[in-house]
Backbone as a printed PyTorch tensor [residue, N CA C, xyz], in Angstrom:
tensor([[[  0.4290, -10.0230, -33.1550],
         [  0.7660,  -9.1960, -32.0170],
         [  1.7310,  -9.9810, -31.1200]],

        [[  2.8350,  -9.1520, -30.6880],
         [  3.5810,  -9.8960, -29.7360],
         [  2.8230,  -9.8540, -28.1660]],

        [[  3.3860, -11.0470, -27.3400],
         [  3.4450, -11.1020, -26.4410],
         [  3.5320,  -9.9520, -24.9520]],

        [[  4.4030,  -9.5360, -25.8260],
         [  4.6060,  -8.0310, -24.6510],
         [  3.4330,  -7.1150, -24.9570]],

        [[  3.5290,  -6.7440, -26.7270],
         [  2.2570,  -6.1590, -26.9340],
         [  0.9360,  -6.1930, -26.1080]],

        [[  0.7250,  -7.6400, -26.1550],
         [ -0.7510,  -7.6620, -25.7250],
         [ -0.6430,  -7.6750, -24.4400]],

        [[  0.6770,  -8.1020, -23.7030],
         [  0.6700,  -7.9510, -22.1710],
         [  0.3490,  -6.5080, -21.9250]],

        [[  0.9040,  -5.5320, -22.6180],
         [  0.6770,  -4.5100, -22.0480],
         [ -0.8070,  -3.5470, -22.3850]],

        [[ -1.0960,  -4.0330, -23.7390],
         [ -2.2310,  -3.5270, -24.0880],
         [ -3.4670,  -3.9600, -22.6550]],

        [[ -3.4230,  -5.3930, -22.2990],
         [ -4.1230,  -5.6780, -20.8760],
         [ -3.8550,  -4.7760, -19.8880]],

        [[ -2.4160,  -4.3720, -19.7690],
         [ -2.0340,  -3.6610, -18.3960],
         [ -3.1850,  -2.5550, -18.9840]],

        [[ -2.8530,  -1.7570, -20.0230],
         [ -3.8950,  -0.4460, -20.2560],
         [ -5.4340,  -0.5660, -19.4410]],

        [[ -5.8900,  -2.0600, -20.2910],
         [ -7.3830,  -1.8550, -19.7580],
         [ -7.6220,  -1.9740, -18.4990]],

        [[ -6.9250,  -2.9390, -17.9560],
         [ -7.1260,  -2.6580, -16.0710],
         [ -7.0420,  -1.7250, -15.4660]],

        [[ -5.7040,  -1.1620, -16.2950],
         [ -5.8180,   0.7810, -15.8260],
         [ -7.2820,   1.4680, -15.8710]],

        [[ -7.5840,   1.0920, -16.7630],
         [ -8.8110,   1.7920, -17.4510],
         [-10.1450,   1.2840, -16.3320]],

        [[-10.3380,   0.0740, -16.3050],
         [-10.8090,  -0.1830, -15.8300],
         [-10.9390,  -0.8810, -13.8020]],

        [[ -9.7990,  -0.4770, -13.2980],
         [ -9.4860,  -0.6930, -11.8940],
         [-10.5760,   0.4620, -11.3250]],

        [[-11.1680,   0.0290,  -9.7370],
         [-12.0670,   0.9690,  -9.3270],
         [-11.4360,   2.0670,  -8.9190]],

        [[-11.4230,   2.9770,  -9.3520],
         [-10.2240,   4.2110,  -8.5770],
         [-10.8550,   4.8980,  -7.4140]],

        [[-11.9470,   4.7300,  -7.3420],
         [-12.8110,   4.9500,  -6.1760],
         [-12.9470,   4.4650,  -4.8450]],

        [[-12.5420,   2.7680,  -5.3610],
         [-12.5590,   2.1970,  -3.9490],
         [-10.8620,   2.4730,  -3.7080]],

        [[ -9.8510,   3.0650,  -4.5130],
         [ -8.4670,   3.1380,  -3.7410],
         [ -8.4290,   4.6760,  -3.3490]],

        [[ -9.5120,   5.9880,  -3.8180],
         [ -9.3640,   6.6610,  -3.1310],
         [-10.4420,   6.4210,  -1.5210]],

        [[-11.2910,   5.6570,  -1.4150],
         [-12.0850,   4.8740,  -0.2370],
         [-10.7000,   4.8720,   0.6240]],

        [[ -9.7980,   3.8470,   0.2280],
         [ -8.2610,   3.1760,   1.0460],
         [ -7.6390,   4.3300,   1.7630]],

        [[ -7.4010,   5.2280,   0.7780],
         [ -6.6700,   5.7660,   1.1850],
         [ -7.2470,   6.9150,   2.0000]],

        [[ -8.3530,   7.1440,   2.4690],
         [ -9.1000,   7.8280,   3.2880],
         [ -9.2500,   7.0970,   4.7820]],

        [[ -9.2040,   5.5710,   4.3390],
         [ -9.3530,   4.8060,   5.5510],
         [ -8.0890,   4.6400,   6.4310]],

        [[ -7.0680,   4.7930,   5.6530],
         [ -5.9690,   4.4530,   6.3720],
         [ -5.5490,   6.0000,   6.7500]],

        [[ -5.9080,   6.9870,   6.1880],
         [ -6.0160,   8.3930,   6.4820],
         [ -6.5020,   7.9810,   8.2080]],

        [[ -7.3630,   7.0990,   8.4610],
         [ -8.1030,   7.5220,   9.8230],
         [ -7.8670,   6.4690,  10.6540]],

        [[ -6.8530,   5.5980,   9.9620],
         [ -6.1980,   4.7620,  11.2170],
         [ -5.7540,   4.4440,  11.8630]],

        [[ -6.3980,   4.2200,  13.2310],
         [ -5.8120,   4.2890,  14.6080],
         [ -4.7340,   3.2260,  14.9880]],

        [[ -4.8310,   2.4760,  14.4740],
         [ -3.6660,   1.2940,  14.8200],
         [ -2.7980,   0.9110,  14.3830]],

        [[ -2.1580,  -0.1250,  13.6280],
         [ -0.9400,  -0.6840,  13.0370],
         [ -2.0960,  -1.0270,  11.9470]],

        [[ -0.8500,  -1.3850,  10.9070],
         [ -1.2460,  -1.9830,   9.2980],
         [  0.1190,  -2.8000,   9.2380]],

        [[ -0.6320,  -3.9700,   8.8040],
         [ -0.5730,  -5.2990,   8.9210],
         [ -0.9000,  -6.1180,   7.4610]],

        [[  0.4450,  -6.3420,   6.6490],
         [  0.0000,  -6.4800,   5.1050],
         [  0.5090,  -7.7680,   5.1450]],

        [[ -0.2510,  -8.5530,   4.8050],
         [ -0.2300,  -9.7610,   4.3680],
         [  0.1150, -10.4730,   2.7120]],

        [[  1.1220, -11.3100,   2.6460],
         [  0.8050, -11.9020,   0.5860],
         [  1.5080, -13.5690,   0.8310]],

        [[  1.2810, -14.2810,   0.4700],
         [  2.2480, -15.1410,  -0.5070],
         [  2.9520, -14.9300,  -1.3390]],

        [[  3.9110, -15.3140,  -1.6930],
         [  4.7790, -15.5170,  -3.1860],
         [  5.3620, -14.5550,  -3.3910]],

        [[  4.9950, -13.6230,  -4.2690],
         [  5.2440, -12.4810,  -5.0850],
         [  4.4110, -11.4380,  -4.4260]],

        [[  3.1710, -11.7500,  -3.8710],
         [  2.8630, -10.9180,  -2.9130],
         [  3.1540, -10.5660,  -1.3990]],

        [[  4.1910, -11.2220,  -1.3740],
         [  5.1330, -11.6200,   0.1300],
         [  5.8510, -10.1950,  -0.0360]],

        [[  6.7370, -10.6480,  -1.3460],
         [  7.9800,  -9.4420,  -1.4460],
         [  6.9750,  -8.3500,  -1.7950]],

        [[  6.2990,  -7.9200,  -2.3410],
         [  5.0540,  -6.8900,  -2.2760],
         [  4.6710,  -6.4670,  -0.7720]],

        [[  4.4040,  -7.1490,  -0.4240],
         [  3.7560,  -6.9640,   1.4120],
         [  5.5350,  -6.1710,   1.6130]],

        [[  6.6030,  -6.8340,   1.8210],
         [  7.6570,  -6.1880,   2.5040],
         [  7.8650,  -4.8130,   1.6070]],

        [[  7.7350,  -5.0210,   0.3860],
         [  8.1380,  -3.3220,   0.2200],
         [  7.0280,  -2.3080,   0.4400]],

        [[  5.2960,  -2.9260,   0.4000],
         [  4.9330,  -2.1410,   1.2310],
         [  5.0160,  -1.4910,   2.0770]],

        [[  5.1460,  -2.4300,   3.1910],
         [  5.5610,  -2.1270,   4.9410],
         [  6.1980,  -1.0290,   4.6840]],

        [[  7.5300,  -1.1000,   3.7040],
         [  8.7650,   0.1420,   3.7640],
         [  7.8370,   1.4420,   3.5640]],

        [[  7.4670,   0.9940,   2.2510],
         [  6.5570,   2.6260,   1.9210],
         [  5.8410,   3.1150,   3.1770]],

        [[  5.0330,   2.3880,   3.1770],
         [  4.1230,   2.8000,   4.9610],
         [  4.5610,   3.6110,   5.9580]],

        [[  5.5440,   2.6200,   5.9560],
         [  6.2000,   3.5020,   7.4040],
         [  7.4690,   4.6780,   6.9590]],

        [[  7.9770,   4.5710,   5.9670],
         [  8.9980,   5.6280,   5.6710],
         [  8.1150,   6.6830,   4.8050]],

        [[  7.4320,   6.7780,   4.6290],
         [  7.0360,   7.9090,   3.3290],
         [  5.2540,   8.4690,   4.2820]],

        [[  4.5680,   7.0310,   5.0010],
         [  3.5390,   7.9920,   5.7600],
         [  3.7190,   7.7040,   6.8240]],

        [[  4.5070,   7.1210,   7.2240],
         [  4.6990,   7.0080,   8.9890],
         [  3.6360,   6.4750,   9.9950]],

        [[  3.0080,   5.2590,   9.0290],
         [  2.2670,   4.9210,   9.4960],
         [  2.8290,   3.0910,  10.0080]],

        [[  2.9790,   3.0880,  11.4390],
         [  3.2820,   1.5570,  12.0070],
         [  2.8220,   0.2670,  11.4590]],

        [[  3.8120,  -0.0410,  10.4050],
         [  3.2820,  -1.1680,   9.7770],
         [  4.6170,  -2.7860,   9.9650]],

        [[  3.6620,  -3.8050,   9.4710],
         [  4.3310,  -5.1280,   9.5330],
         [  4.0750,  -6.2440,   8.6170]],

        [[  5.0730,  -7.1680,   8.1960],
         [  4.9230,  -7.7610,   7.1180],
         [  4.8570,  -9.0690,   7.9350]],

        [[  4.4630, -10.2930,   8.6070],
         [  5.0890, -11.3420,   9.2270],
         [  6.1740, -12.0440,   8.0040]],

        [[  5.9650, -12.4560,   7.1700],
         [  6.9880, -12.6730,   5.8790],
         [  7.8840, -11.8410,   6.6090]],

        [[  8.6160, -10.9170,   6.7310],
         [  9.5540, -10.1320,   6.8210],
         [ 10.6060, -10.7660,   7.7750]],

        [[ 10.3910, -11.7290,   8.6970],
         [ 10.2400, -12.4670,   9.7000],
         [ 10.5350, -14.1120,   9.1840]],

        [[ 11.7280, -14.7300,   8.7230],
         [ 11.5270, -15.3060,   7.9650],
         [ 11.9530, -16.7270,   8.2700]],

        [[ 12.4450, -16.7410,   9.8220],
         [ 12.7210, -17.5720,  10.8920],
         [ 11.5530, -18.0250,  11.7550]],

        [[ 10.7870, -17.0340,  12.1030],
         [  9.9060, -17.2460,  13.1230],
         [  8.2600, -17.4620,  11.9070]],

        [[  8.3430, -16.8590,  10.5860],
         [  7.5070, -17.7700,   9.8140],
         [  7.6810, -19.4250,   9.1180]],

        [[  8.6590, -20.0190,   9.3290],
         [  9.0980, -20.9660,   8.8760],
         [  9.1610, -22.1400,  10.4150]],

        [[  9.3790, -21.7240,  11.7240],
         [  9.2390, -22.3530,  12.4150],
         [  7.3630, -22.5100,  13.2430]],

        [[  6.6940, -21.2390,  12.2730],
         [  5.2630, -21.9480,  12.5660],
         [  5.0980, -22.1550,  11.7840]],

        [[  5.2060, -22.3060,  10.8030],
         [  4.9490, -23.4460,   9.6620],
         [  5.4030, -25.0060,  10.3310]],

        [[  6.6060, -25.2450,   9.9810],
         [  7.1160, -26.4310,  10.6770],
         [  6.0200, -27.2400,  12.0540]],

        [[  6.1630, -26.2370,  12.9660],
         [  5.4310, -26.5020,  14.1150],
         [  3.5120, -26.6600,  14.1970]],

        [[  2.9990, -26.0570,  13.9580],
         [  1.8940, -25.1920,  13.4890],
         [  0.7130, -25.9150,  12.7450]],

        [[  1.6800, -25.6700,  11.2970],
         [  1.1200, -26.1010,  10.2070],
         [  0.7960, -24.4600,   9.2580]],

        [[  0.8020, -24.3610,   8.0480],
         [  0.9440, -23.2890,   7.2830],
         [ -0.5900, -22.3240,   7.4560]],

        [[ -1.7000, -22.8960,   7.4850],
         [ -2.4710, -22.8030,   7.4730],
         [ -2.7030, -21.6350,   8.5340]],

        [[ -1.8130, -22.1480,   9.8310],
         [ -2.6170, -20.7920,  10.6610],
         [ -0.9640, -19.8530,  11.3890]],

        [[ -0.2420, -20.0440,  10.3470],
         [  0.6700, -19.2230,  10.3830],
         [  0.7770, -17.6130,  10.8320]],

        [[ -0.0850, -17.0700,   9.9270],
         [ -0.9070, -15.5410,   9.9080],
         [ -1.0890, -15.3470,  10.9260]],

        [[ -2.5990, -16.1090,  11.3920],
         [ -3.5870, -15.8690,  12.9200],
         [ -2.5770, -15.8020,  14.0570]],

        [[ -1.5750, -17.0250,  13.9330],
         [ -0.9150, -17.0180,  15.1610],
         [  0.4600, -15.8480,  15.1910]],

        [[  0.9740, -15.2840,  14.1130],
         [  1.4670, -14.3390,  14.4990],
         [  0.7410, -12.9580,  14.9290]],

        [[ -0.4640, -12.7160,  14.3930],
         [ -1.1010, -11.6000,  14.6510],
         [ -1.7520, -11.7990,  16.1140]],

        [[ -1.7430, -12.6350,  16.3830],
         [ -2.3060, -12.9080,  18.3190],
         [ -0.9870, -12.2980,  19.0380]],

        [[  0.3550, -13.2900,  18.5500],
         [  1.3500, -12.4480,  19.4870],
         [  1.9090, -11.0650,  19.3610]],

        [[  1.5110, -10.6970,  18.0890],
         [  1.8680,  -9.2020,  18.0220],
         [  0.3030,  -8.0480,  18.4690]],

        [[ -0.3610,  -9.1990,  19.3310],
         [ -1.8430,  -8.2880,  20.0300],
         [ -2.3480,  -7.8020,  19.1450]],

        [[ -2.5490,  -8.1320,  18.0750],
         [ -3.2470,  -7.6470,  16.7150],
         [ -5.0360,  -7.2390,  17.3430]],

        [[ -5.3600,  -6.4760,  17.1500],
         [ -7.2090,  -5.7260,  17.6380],
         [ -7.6240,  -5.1610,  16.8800]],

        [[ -9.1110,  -4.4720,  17.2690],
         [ -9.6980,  -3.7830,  16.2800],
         [ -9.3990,  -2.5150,  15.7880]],

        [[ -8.2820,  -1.9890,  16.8150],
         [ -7.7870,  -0.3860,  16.2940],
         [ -6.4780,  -0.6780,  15.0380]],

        [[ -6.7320,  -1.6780,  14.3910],
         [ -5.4410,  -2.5870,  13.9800],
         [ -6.3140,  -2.6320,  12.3470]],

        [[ -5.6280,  -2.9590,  11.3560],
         [ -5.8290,  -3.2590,   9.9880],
         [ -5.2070,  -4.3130,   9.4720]],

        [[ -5.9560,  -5.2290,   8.4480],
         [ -4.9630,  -6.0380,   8.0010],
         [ -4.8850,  -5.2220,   6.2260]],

        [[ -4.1070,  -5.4910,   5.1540],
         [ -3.7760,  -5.2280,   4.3180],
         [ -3.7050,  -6.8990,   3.7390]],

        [[ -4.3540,  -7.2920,   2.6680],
         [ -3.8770,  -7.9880,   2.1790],
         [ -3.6680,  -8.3670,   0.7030]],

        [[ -2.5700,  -8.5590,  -0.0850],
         [ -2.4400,  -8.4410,  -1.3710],
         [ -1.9160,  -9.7950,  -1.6600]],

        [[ -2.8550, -10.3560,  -2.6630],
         [ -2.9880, -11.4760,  -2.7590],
         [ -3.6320, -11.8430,  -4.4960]],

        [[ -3.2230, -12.7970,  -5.0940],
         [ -4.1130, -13.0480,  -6.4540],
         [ -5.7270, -13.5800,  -6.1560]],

        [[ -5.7160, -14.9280,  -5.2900],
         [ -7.0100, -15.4750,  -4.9970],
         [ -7.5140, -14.7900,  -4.0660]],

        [[ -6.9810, -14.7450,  -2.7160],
         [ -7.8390, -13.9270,  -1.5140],
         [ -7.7920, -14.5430,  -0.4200]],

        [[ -7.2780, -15.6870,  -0.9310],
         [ -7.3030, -16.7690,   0.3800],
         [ -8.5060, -17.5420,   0.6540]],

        [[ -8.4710, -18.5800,   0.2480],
         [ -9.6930, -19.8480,   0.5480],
         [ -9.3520, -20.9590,   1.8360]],

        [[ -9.8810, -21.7580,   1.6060],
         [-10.0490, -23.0130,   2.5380],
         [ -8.8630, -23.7580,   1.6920]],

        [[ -8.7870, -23.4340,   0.5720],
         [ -7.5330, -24.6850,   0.0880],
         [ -6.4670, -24.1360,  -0.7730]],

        [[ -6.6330, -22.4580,  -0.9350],
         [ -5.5820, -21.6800,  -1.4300],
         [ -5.1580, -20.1580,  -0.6960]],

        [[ -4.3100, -20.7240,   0.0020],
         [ -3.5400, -19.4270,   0.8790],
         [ -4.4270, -19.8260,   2.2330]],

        [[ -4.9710, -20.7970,   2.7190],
         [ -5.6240, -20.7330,   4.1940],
         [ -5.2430, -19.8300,   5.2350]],

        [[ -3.5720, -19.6980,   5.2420],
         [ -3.0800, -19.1470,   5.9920],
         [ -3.7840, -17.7060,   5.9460]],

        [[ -3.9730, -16.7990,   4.5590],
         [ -5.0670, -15.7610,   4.6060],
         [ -6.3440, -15.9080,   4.7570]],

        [[ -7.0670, -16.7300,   4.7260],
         [ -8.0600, -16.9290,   4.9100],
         [ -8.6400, -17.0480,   6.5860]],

        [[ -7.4100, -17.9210,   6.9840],
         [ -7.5610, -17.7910,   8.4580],
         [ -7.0480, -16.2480,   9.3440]],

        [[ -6.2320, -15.7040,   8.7010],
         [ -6.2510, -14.3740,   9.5770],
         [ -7.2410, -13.1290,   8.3130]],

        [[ -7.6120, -13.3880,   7.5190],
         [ -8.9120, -12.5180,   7.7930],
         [-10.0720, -12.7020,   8.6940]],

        [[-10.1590, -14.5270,   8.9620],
         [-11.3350, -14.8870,   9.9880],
         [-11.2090, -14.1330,  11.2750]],

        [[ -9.7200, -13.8050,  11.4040],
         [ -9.5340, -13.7570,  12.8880],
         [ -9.7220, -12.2610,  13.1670]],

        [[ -9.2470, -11.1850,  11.8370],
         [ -9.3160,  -9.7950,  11.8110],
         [-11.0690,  -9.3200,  11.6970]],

        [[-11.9080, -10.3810,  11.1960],
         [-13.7000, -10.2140,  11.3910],
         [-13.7350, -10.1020,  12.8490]],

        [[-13.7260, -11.2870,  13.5900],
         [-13.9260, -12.2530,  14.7580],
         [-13.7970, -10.7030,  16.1140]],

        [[-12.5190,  -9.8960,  15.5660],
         [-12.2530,  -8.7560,  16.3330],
         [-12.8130,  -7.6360,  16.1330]],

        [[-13.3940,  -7.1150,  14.8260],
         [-14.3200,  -6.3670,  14.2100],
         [-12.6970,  -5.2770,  13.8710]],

        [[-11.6390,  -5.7730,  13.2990],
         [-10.6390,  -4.7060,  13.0380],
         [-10.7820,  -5.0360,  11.3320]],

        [[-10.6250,  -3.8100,  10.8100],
         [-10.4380,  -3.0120,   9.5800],
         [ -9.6670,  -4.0950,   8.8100]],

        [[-10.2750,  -4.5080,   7.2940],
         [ -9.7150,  -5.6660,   6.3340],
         [ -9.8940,  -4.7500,   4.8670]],

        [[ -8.6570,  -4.8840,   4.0950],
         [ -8.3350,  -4.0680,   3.0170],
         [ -7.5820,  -5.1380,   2.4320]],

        [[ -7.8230,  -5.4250,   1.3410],
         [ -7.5150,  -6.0920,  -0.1490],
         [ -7.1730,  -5.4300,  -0.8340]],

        [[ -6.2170,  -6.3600,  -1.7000],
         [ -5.8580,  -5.8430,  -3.1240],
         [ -5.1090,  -7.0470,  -3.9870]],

        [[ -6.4980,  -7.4420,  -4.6070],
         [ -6.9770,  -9.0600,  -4.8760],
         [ -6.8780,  -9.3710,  -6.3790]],

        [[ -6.9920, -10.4910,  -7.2750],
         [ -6.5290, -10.3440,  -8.2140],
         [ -8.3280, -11.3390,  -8.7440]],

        [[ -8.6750, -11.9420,  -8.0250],
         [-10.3540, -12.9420,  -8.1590],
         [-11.2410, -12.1530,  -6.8380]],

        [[-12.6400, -12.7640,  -7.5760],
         [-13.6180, -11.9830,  -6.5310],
         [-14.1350, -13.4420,  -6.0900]],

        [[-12.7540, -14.2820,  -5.4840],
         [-13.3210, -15.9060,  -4.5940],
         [-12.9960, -16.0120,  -3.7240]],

        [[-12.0250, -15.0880,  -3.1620],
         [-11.9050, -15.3510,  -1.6540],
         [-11.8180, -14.8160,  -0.6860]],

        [[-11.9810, -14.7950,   0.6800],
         [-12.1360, -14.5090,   1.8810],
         [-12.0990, -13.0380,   1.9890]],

        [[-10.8340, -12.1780,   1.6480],
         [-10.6100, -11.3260,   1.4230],
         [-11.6180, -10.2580,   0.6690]],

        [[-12.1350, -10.9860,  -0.2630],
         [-13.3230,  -9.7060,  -0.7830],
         [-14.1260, -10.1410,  -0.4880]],

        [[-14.9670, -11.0480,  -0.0110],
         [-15.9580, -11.6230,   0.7320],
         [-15.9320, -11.0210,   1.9910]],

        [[-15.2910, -10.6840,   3.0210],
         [-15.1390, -10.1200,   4.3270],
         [-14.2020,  -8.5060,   4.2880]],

        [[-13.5770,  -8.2770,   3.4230],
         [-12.7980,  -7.1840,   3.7400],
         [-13.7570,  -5.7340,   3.7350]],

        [[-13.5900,  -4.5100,   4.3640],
         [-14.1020,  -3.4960,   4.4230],
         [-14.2220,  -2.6800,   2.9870]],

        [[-13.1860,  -2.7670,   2.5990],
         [-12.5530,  -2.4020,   1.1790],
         [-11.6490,  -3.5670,   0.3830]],

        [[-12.2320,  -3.3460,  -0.6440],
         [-11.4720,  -4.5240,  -1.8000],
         [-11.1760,  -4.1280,  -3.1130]],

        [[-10.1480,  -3.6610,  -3.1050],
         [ -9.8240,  -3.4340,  -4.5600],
         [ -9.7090,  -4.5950,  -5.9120]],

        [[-10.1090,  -4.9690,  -6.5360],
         [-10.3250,  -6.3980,  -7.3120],
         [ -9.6030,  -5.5540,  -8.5060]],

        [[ -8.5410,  -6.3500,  -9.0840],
         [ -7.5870,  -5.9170, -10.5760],
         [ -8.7130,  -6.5740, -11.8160]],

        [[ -8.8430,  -6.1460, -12.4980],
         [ -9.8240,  -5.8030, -13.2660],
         [ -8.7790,  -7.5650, -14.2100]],

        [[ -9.9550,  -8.7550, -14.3300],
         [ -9.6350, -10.1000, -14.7770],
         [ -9.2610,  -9.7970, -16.5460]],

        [[ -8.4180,  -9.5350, -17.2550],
         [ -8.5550,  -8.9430, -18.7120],
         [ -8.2090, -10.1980, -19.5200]],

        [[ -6.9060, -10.8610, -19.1880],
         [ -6.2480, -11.9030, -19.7550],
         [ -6.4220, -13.4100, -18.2530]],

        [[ -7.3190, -14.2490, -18.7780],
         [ -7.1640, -15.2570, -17.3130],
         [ -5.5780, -15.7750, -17.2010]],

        [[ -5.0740, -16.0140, -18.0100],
         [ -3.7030, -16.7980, -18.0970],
         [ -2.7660, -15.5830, -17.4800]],

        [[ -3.3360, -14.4090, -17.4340],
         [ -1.7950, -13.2420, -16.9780],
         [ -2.1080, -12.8950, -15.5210]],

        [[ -3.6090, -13.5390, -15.0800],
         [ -4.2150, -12.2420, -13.5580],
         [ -3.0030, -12.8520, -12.5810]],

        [[ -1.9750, -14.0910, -12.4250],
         [ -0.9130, -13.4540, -11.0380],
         [ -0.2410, -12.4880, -11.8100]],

        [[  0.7630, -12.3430, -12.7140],
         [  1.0560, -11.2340, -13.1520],
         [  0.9610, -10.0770, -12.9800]],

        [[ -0.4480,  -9.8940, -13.7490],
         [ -0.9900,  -8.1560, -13.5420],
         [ -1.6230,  -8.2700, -11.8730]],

        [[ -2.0420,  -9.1410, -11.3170],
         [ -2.6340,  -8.5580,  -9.9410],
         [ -1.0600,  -8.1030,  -8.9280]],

        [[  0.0550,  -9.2640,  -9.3980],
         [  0.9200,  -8.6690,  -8.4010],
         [  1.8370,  -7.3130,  -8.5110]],

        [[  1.7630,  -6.4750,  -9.9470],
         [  2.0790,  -5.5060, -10.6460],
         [  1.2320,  -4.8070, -10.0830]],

        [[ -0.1740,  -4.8900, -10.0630],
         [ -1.2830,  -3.8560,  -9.5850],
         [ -1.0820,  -3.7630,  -8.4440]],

        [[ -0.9080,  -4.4700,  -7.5970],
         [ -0.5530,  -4.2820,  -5.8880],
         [  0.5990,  -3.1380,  -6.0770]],

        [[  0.9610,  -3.1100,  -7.1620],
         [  2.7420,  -1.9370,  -6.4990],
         [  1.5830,  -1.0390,  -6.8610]],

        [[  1.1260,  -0.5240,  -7.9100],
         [  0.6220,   0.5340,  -8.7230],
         [ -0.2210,   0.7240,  -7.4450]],

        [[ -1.2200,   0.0640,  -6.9680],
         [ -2.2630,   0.4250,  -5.7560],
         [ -1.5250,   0.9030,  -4.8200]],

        [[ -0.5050,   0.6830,  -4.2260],
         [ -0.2710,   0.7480,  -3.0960],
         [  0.6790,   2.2600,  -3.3370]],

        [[  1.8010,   2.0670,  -4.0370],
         [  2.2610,   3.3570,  -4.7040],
         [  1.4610,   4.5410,  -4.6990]],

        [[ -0.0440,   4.5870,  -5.1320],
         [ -0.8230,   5.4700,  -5.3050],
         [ -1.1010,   6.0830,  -3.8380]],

        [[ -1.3410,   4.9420,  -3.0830],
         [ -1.8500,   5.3640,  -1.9940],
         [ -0.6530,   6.2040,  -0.8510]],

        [[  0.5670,   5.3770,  -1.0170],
         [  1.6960,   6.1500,  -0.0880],
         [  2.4010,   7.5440,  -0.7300]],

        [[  1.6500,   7.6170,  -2.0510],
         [  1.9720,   9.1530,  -2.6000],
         [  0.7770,   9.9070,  -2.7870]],

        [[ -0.3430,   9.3620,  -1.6200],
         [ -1.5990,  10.2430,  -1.7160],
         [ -1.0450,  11.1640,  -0.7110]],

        [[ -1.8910,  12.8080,  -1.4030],
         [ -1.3200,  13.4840,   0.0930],
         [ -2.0390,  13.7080,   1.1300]],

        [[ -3.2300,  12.6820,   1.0590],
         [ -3.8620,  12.1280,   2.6670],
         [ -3.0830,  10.9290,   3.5130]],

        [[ -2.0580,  10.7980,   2.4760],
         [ -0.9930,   9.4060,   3.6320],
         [  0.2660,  10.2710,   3.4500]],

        [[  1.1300,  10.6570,   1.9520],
         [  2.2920,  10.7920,   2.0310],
         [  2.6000,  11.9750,   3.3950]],

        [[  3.5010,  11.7400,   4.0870],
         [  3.9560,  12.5560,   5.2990],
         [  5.7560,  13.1060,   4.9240]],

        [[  6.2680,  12.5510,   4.3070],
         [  7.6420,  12.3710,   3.7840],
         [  7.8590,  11.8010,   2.8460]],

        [[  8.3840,  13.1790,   1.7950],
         [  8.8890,  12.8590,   0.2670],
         [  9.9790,  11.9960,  -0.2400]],

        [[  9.6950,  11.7130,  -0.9880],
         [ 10.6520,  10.5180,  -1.4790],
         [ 11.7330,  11.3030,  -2.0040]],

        [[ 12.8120,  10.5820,  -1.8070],
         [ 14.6820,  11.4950,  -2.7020],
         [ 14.5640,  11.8810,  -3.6500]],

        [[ 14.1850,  10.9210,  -4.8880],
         [ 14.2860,  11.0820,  -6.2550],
         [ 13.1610,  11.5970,  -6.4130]]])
């Protein structure tokens, strides 16, 4: 079997097996949310978080933000700071609260020694009692441990889960900004 083969034969079973329940849960929740959405990633889930944001706000019109998007004023709290509480401290100055959501799409979830920077602004999105939504690729960190809703990409191949979890973040999130409890405005094509 080739390579692609079996890559994709995996994509199938996660299909198969992803909770579709907890993303119609999501998309009911953000159906009823009062505040901003606030998507968080590293890496590949960075550029994920920014084309989120787009979907969000152009297709359901719902006030959203990527700090990644921001790519001056994330790099000078890093520098200054330290990486770790990068997140927390932008979500303080953008008055981040409990009528507020975070979104976060991520492979691990954010620990004490992988992605802290998520780990520390989910602490901070508990601490306020505001709304925490995942879409995680392991069931180890912070993120599905504390979030309201957690979508977990179903582990098929260990060597492929950044891969398929950061592929599943489009597919999740896609689903949800063409639910017609979010979509508000149709897409061109």
């Amino acid at each position: 079997m080739s390579h692609v083969d079996g890559f994709f034969i995996a994509a199938e079973e996660a299909c198969r097996r992803i909770d579709k329940e907890q993303i119609q849960s999501l998309a009911v929740a953000l159906s009823n949310l009062k505040g901003r959405l606030f998507v968080l990633g590293v890496g590949g889930s960075a550029a994920n978080a920014s084309h989120a944001v787009n979907d969000f706000r152009k297709l359901c019109g719902i006030e959203a933000y990527a700090p990644t998007d921001n790519v001056a004023e994330l790099t000078a709290r890093t520098n200054d700071e330290g990486w770790d509480t990068t997140f927390k401290t932008w979500l303080e100055v953008s008055r981040f609260n409990k009528d507020d959501a975070l979104l976060i799409l991520s492979v691990g979830g954010g620990t004490d020694l992988s992605s802290p920077n998520i780990a520390n602004a989910v602490l901070f999105a508990k601490n306020l009692r505001a709304k925490i939504y995942g879409i995680v690729g392991r069931k180890i960190g912070f993120t599905q441990k504390y979030s309201d809703i957690c979508i977990v990409i179903p582990e098929i191949v260990t060597e492929w889960v950044t891969p398929l979890s950061e592929a599943f973040q489009a597919l999740v999130w896609h689903a949800l900004v063409s639910h017609p409890l979010l979509q508000k405005n149709k897409t061109k094509w």
